[in-house]
C-alpha positions in Angstrom: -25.3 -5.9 4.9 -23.4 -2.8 4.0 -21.9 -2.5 7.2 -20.0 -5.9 6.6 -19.6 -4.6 3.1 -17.7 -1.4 4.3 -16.0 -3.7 6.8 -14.8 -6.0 4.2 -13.6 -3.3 1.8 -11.7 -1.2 4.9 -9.8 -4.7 6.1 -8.5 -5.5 2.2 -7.2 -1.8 2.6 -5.5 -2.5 5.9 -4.2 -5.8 4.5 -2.8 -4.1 1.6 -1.5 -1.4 3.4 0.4 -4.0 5.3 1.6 -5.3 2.1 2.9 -2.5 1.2 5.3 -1.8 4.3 6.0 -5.8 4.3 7.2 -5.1 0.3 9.4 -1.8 1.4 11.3 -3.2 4.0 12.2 -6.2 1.9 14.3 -3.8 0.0 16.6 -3.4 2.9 17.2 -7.5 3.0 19.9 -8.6 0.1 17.8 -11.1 -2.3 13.9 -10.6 -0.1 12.3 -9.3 -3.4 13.8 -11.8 -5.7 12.4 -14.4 -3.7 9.0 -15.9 -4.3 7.1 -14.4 -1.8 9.2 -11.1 -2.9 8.1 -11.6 -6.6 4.1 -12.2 -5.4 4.2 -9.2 -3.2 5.7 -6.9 -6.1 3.2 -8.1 -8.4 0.6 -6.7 -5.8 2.4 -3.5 -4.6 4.3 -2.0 -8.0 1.5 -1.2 -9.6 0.7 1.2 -7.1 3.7 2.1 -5.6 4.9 3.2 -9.6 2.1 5.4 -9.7 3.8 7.7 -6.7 7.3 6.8 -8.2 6.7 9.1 -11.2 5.8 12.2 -9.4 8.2 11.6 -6.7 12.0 11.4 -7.2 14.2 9.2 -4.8 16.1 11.9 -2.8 19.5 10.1 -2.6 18.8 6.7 -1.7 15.8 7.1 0.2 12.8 6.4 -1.6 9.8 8.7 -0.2 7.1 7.6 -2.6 6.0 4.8 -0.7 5.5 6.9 2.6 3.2 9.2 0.7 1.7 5.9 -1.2 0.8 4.3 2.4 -0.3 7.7 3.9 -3.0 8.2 1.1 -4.3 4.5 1.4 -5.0 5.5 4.8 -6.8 8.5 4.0 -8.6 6.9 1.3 -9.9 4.1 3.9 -10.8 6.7 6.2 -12.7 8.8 3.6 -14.6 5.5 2.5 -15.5 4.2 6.1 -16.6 7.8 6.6 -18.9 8.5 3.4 -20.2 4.7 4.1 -21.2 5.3 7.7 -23.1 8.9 6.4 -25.4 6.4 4.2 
C-alpha cells in the first residue's frame, strides 16, 4: 500500500516536472501561452515557477529560474522516494 502510495506521489512529480519544461518552451513559440492549453498549463506551473522568479533575476533574456525550479523538483522526488523506501 505505501509502495503504490510513494509510486503515485513520485509519477505526479514527474508529470509536473514535465509540465513544467512543456510550459517553458512554449515561451519560445509566438502566441503558445495565450492559447488554452497555454493558459491551463500557466495556471499549474506559475505558482511555482514565481516562487524561483523572485530570488532569481532574468540574466538578459534568459530566464534561469525555471532550470533551478525543475532541478529542485527532482531532488525533492528523489529525497521522498528515498525517505519512503527507509520506512
Amino acid at each position: 500500500m505505501l509502495a503504490q502510495l510513494v509510486s503515485l506521489i513520485s509519477f505526479g512529480l514527474t508529470i509536473y516536472s514535465f509540465a513544467l519544461i512543456v510550459y517553458i518552451f512554449m515561451s519560445w513559440f509566438p502566441g503558445a501561452r495565450e492559447s488554452q492549453f497555454g493558459e491551463m498549463l500557466g495556471k499549474i506551473c506559475e505558482p511555482y515557477l514565481e516562487i524561483f522568479r523572485k530570488f532569481i533575476p532574468p540574466l538578459g533574456m534568459i530566464d534561469f529560474s525555471p532550470i533551478v525550479a525543475i532541478i529542485l523538483l527532482h531532488f525533492a522526488r528523489q529525497g521522498f522516494v528515498q525517505i519512503a523506501m527507509m520506512v
